[in-house]
ROMAR-890732 format. One record per residue: x, y, z of N, C-alpha, C, O, CB in turn. Coordinates in steps of 0.2 Angstrom, whole numbers, padded with zeros to 4 digits, always signed. Each point is the difference from the previous one (the first is absolute). Glycine has a CB too. Layout:
# ROMAR-890732
XYZXYZXYZXYZXYZ...
END
This chain:
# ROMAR-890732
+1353-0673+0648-0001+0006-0004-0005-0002-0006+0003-0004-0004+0008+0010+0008-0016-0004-0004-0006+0000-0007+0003+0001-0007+0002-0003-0005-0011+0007+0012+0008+0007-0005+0001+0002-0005+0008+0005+0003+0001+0002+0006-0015-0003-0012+0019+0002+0001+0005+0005+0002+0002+0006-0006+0001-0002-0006+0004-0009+0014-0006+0016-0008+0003+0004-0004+0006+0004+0000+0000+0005+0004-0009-0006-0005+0013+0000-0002+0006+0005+0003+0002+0003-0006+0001-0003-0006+0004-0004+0015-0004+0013-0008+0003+0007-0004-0005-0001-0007+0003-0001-0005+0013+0002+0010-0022+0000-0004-0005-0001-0005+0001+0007-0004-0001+0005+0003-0008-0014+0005+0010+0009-0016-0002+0005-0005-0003+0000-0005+0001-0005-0004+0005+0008+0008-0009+0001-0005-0006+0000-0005-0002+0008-0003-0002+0004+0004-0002-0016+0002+0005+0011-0014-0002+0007-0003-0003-0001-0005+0002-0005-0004+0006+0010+0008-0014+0000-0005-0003+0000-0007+0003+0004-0003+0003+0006+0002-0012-0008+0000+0009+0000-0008+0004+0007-0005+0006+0005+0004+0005-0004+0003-0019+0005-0009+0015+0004+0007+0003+0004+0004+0000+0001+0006+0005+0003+0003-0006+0001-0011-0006-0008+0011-0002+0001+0005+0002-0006+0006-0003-0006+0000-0006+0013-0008+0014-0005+0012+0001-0005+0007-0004+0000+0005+0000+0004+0004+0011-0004-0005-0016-0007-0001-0005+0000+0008+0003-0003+0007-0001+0001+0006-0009-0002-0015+0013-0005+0005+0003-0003+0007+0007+0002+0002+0004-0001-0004-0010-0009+0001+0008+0012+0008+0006+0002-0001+0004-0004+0005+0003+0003+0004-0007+0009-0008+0005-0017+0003+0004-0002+0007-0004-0005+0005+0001+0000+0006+0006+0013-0007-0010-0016+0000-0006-0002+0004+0001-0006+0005+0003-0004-0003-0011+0009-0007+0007-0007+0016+0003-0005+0004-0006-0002+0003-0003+0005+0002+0014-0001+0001-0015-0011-0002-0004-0003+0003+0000-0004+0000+0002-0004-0004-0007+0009+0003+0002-0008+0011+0001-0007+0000-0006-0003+0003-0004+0004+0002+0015-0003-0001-0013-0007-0002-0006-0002+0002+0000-0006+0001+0000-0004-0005-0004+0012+0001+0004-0010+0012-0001-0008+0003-0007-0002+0000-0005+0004+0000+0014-0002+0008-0009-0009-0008-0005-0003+0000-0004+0001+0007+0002+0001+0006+0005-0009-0013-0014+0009+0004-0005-0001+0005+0000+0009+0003-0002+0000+0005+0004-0016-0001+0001+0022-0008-0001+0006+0000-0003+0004-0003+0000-0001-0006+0007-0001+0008-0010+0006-0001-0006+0004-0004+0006+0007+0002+0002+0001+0006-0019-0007-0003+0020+0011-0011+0003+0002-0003-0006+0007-0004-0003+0000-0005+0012-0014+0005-0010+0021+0005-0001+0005-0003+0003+0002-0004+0006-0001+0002-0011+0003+0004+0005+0001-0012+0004+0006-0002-0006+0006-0003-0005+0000-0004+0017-0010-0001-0009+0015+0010-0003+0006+0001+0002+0008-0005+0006+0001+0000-0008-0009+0012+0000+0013-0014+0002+0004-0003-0003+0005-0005-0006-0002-0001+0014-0006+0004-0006+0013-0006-0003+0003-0004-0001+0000-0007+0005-0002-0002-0002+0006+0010-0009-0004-0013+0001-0003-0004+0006+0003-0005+0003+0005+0001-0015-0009+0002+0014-0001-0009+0006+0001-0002+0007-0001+0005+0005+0003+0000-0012+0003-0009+0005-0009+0013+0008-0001+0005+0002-0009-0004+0005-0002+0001-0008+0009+0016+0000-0009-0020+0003-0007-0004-0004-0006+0004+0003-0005-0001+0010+0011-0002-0017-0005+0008-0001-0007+0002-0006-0004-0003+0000-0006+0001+0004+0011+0008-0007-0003-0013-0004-0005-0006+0007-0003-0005+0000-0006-0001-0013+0014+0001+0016-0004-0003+0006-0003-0003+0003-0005+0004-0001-0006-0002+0003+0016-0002+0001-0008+0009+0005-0007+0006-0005-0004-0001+0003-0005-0002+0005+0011+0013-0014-0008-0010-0004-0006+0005-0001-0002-0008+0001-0006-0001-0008+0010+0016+0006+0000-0020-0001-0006-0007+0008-0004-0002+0000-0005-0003-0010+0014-0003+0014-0007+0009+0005-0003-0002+0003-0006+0003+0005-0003-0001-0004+0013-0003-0007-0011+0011+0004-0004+0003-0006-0008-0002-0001-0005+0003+0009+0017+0007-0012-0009-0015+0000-0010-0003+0001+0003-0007-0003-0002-0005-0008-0008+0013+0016+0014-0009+0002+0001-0007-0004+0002-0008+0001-0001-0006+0005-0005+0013-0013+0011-0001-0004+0002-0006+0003+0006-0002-0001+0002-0006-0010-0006+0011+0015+0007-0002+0006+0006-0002+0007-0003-0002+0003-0003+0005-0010+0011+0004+0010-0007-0013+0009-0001+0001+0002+0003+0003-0003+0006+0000+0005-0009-0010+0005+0003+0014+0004+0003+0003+0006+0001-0008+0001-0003-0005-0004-0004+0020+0007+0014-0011+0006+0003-0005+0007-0002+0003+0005+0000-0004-0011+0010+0001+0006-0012+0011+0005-0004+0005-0001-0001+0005-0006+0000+0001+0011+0004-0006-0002-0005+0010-0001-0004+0005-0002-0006-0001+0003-0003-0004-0005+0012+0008-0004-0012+0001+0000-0005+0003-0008+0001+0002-0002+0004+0004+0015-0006-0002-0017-0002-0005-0007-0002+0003+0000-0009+0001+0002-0003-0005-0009+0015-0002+0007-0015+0013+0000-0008+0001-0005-0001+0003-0003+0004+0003+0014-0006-0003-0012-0005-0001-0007-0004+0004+0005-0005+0004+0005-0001-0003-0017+0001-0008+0012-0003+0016+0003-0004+0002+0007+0000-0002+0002-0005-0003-0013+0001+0005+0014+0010+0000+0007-0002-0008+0002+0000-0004+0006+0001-0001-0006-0004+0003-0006+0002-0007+0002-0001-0006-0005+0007-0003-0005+0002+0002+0009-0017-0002+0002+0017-0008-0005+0004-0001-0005+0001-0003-0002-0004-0004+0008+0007+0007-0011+0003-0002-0007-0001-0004-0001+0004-0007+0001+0005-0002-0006-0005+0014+0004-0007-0016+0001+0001-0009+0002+0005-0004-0002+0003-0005-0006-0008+0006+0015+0004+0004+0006-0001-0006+0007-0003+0001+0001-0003+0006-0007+0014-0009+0011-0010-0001+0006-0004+0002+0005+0005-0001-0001+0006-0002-0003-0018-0002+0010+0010+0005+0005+0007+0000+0003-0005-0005-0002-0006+0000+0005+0014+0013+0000-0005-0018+0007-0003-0005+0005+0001+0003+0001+0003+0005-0005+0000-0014+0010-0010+0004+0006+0001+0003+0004+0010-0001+0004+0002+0003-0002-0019-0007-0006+0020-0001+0004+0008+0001-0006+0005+0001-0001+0005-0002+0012-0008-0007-0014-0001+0015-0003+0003+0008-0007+0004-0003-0003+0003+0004+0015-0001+0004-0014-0002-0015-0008+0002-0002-0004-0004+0000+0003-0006+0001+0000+0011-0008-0011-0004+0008-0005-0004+0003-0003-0001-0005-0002+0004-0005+0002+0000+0016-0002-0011-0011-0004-0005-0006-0007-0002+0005+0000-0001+0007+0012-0007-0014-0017+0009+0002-0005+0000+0004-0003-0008+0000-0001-0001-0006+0000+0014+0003-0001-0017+0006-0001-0007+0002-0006-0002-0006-0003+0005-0003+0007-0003+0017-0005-0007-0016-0007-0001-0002-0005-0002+0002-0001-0002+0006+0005+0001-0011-0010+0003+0000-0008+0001+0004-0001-0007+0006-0003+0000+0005-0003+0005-0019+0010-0011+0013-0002-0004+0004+0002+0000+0006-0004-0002+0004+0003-0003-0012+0007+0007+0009+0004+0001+0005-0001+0005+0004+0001+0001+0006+0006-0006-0011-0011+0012+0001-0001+0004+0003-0008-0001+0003-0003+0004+0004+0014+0003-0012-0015-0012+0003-0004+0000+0003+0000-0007+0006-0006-0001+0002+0001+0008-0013+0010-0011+0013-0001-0005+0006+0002+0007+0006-0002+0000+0005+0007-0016-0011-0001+0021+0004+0002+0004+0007-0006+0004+0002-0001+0000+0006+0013+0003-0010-0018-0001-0001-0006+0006+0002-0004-0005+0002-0005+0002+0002+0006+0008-0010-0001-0017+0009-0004-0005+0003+0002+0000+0009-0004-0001+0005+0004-0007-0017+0008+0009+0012+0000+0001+0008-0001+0007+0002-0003+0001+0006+0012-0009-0005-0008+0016-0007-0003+0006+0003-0005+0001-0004-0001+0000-0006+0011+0006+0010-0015-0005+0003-0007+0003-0006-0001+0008+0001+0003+0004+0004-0011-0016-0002+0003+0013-0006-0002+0007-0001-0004+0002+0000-0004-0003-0002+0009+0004-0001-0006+0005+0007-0008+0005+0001+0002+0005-0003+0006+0003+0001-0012-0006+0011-0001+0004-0018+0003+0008-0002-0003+0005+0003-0002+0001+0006+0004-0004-0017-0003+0007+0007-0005+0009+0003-0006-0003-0004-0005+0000+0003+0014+0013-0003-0009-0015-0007-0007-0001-0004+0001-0008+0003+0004-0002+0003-0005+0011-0015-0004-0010+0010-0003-0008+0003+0002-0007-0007+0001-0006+0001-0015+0015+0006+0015-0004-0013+0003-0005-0004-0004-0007-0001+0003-0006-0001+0008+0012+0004-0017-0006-0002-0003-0008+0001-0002+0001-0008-0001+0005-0002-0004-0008+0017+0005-0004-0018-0003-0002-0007-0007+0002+0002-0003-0003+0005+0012-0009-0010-0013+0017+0001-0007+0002-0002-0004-0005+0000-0003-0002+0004+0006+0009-0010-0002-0009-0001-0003-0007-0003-0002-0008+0006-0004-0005+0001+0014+0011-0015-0005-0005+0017+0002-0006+0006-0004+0002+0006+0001+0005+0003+0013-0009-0007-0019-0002+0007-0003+0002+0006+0007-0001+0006+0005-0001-0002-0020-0003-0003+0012+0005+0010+0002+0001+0006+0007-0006+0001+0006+0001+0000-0019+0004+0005+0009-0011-0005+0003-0005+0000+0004-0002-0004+0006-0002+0002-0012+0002+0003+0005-0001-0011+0004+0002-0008+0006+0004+0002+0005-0002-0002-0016+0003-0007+0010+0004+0012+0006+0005+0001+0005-0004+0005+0006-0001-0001-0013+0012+0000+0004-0013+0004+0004-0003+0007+0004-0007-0003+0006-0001+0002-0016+0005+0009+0007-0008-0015+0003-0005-0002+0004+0000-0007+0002-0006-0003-0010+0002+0010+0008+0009-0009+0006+0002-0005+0006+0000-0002+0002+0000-0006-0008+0004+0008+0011-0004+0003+0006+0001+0002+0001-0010+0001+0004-0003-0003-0005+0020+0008-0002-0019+0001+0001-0006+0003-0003-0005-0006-0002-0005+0003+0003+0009+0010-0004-0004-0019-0002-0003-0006+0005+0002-0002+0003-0005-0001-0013+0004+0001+0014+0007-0004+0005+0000-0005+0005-0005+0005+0004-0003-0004-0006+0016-0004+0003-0013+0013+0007-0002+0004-0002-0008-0001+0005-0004+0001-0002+0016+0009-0010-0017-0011-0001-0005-0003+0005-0004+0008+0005-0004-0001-0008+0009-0015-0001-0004+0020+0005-0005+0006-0005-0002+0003+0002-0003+0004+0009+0006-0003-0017-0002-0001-0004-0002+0005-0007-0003-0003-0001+0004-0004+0007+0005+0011-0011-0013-0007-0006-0001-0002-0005+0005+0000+0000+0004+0004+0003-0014-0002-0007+0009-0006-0005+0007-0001-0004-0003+0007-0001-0003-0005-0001+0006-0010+0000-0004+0021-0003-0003+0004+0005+0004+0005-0003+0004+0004-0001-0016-0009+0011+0011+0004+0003+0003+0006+0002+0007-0001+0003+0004+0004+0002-0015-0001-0007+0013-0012+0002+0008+0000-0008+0005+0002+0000+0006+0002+0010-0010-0014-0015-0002+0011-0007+0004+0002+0000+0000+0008-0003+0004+0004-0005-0009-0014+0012+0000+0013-0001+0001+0010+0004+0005+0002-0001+0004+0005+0000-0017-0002+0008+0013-0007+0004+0005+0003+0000+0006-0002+0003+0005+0002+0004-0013+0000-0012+0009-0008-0004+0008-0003-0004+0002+0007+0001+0004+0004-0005-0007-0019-0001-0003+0015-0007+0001+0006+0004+0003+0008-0002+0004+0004-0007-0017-0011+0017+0008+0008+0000+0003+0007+0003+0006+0001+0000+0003+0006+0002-0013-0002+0002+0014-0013+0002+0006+0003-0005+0004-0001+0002+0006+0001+0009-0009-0002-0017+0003-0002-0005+0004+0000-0005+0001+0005-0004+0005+0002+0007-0008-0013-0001-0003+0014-0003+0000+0006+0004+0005+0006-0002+0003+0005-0004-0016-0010+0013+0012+0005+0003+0004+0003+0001+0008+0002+0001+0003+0005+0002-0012-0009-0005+0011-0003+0000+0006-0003-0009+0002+0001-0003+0005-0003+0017-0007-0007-0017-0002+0013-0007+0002+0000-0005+0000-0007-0006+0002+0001+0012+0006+0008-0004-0011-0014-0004-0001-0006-0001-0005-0003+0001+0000-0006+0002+0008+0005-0005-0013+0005-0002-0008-0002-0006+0002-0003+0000+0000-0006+0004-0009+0017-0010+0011-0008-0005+0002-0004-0001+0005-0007-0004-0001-0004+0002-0001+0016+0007+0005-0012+0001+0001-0009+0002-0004-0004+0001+0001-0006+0001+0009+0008+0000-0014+0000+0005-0005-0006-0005+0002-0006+0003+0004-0003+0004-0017+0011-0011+0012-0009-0004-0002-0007+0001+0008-0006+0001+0001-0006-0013-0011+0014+0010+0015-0002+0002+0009-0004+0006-0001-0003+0004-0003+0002-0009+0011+0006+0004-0005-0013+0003+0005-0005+0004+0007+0005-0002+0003+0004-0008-0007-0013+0015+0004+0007+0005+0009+0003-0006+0004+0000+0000+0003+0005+0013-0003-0012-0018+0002+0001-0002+0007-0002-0006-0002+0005-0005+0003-0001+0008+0001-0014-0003-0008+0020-0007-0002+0004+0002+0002+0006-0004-0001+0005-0001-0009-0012+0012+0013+0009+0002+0001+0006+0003+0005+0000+0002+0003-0005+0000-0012+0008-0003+0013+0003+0003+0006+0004+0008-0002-0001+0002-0005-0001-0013+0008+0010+0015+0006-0009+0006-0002+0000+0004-0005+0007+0003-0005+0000-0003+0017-0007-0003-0009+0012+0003-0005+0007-0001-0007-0003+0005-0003-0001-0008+0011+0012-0003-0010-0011+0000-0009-0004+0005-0002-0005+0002-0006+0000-0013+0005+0002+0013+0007-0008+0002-0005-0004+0009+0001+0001+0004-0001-0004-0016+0001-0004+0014+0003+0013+0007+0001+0003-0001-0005+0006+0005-0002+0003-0001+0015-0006-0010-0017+0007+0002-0004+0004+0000-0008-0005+0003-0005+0000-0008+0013+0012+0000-0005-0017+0001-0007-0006+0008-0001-0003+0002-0006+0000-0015+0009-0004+0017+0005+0001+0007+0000+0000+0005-0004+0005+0002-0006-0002-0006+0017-0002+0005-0009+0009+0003-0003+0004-0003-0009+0003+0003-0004+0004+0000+0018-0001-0009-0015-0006+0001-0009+0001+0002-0001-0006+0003-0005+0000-0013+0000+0007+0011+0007-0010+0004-0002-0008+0006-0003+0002+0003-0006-0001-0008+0016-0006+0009-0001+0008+0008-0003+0003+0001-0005+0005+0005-0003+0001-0003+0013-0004-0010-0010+0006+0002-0006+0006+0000-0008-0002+0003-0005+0003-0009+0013+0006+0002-0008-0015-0001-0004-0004+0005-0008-0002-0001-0006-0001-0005+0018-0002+0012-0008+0003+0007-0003-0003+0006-0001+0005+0005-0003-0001-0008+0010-0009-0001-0005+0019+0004-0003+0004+0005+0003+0001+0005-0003+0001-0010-0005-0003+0005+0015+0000+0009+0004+0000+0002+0000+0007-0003+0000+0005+0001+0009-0016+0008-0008+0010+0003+0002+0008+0002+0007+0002+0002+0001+0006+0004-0011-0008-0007+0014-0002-0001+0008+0002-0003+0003-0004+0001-0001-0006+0008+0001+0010-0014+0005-0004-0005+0006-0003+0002+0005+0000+0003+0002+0005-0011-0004-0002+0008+0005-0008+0002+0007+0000-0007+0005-0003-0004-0002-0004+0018-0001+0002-0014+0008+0005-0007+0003-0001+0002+0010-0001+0001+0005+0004-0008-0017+0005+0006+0011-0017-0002+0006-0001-0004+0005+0000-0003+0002-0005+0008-0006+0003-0005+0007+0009-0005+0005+0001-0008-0001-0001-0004+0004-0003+0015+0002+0000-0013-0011+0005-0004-0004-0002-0007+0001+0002-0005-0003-0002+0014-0004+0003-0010+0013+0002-0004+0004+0002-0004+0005-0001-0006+0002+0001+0011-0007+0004+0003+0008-0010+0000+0005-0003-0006+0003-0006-0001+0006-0001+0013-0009+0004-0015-0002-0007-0007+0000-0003-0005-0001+0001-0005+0000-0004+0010-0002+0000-0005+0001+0011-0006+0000+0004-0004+0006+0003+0003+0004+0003+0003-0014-0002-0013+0008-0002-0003+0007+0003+0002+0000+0008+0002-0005+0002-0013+0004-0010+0011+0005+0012+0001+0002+0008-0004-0007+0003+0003-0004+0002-0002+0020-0003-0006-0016+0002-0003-0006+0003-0001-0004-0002-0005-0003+0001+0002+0007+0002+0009-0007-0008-0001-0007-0002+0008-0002+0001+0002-0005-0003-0013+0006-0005+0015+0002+0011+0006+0000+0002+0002-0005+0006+0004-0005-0001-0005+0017-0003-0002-0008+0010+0003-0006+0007-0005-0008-0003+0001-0005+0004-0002+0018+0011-0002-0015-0021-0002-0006-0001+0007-0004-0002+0002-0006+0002-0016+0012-0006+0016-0003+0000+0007-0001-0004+0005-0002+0007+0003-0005+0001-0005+0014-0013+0004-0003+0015+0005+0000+0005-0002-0006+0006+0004-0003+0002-0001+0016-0004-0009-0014+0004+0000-0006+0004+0001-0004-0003+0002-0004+0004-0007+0007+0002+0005-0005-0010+0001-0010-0003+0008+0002-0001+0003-0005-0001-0017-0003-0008+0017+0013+0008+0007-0001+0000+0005+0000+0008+0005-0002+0002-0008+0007-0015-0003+0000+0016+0003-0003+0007+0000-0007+0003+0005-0003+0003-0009+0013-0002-0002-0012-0003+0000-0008+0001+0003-0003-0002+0001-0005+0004-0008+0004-0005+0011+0001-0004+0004-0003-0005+0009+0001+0004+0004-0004+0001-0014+0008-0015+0011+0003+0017+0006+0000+0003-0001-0004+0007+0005-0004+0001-0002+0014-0007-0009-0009+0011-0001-0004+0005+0000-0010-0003+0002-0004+0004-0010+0017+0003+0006-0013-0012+0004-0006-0002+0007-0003+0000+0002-0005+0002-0009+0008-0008+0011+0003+0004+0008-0002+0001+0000+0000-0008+0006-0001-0002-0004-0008+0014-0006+0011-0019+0003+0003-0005+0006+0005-0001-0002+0005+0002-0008-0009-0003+0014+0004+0000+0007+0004-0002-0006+0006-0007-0005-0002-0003+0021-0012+0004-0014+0020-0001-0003+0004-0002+0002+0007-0001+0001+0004+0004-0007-0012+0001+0008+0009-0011+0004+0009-0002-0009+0004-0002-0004-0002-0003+0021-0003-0005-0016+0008+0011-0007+0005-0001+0003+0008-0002+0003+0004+0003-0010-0011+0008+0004+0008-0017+0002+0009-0001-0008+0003+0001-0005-0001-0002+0017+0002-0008-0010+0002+0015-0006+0004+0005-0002+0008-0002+0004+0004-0003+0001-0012+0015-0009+0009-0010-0001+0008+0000-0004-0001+0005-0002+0006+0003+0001+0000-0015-0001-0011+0016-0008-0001+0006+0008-0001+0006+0004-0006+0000-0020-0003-0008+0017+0015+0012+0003+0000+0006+0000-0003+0004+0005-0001+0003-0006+0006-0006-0006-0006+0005-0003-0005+0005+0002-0007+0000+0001-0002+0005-0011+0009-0005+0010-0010-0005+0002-0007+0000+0007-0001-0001+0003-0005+0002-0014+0002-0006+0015+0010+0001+0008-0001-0002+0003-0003+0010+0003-0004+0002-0001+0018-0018-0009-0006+0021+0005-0001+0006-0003-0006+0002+0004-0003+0003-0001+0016+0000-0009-0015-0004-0003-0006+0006-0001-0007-0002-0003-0004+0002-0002+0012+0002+0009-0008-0008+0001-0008-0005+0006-0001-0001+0003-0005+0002-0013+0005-0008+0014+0004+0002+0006-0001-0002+0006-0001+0007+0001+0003+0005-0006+0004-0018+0010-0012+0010+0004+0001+0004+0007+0001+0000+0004-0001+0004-0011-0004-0002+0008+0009-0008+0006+0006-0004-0002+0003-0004-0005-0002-0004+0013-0004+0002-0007+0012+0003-0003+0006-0005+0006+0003-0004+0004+0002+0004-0015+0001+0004+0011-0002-0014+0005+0005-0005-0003+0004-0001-0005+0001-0003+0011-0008-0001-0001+0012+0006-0001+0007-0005+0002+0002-0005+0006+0001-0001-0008+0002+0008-0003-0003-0013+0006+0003-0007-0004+0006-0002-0006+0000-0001+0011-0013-0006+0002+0019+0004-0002+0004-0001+0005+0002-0008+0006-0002+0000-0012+0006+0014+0004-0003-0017+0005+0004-0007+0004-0009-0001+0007+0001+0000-0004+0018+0005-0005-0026-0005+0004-0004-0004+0006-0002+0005+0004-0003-0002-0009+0008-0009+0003-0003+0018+0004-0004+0005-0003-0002+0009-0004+0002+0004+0012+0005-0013-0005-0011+0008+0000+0000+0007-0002+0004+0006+0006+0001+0001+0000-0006-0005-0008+0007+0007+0000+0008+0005+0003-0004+0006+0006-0001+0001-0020+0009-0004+0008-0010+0006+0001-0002+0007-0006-0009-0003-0004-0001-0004+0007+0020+0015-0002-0022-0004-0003-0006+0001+0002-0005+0009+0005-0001+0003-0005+0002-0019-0006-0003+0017+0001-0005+0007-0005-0002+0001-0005+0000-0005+0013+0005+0011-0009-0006+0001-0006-0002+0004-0006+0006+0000+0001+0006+0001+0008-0014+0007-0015+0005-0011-0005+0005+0000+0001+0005+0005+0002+0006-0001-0009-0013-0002+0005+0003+0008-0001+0006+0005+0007+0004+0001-0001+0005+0004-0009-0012+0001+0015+0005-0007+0006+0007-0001-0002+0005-0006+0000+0006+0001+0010-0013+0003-0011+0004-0009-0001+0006-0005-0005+0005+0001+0002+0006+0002+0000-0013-0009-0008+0004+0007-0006+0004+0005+0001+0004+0004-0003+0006+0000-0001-0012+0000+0010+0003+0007-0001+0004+0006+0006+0004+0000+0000+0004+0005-0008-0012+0001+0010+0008-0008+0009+0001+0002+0005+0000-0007+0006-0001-0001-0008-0007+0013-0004+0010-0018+0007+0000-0005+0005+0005-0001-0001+0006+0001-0006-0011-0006+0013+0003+0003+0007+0002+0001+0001+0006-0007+0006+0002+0000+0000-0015+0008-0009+0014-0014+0002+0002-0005-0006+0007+0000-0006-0001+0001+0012-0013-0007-0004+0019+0005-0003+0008-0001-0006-0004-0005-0006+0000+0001+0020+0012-0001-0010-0015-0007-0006-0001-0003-0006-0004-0001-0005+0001-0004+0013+0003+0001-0007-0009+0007-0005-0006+0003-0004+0002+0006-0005-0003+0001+0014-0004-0004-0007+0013+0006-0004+0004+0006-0004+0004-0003-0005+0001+0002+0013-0001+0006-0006+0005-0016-0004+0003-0002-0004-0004-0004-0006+0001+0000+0012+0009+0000-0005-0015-0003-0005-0005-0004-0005-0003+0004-0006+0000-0001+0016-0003-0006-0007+0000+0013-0009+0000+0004-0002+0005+0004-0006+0000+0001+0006-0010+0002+0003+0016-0001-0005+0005+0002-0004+0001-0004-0006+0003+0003+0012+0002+0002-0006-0006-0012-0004+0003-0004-0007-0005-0002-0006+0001+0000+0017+0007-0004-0008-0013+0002-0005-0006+0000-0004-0002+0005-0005-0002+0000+0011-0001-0006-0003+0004+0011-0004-0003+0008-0003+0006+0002-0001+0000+0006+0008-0008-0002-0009+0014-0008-0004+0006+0001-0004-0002-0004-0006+0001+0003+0013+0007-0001-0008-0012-0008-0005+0002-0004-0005-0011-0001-0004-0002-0003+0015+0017-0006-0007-0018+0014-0003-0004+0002-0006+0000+0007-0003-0005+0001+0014+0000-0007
END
């Protein structure tokens, strides 16, 4: 098991988004979570390299859990920047915005992360920049600037970043979601690629098409829980929950 969550909660203010939340996710699994917005799934997927705190439960990476500690009278201490930053080295992240440093060309971006982490020679941080950019289809920009690329380039530029650091699982939020309409399936294939790899992969989707033809567990969360979840092609074809049947009738109308 990668990642595990059990009886996950989480509230702003007055407001309970997570309400109970259970997720598992083996190695070498590409992990939809599908749903309406405000059902809590940008919340859950930030919490699971601890860009969000949890109020209880359990978010773990191999076991152990992700930045924070329980006390002996069971309240949660939050870990430090160092510890919490060797855990976001094994989960990386894709956002909605592209988040890339302005100021820093293409490559500067990419070698950012594996220069603060100071383990490798600048020689081996420029080759393993160049192969994930070459992965992701953008060897030839290395030298641009963000403001010199379309959104689809600078989200496939995003994702060599997190590839950058050699993590063992991606999580991607909605990563498409800022993107013009035809610059979309540019994004979704190099992450298809990425799962025909054998990367482990939590994806919060609104793009149907790849939750059914890529992913290989789909969750449904609606109102801060769990709905329903399984094998794609059960949710899709055969789902068991009134409210999971009205949730893609409606989306798979308007796809």
């Amino acid at each position: 098991m990668v990642l595990q969550v059990n009886d996950e909660r989480k509230s702003f203010g007055t407001t309970e988004v997570l309400k109970g939340v259970d997720l598992k996710v083996h190695k070498g699994e590409v992990v939809a979570v599908i749903g309406p917005s405000g059902s809590g799934k940008t919340t859950m997927i930030r919490t699971l390299n601890a860009m969000e705190s949890i109020d209880s439960g359990q978010v773990l990476y191999r076991g152990q859990p992700v930045g924070y500690k329980t006390t002996s009278s069971g309240e949660y201490k939050t870990v430090s920047d160092k510890e919490l930053a060797r855990t976001r080295e094994r989960i990386g992240m894709v956002f909605q915005q592209f988040n890339l440093f302005p100021h820093m060309t293409v490559l500067e971006n990419i070698t950012f992360a594996p220069k603060y982490q100071g383990k490798q020679t600048s020689d081996a941080m420029k080759k393993n920049a160049l192969d994930q950019l070459r992965k992701v289809g953008m060897e030839s920009h290395k030298d641009k600037y963000p403001h010199q690329l379309s959104g689809g380039q600078q989200q496939r530029v995003a994702i060599a970043r997190a590839l950058a650091v050699s993590p063992d699982v991606m999580l991607f939020d909605e990563p498409t979601s800022a993107l013009d309409p035809e610059l979309v399936d540019e994004v979704l294939q190099v992450m298809s690629e990425l799962a025909a790899e054998g990367l482990t992969m939590v994806v919060v989707t609104h793009e149907m098409r790849f939750a059914r033809e890529v992913a290989d567990w789909v969750v449904f969360m609606d109102k801060g829980v769990v709905v329903e979840e399984g094998p794609a092609t059960q949710v899709f074809d055969n789902p068991k929950h009134e409210r999971t049947k009205r949730f893609l009738t409606r989306v798979m109308s308007t796809n």
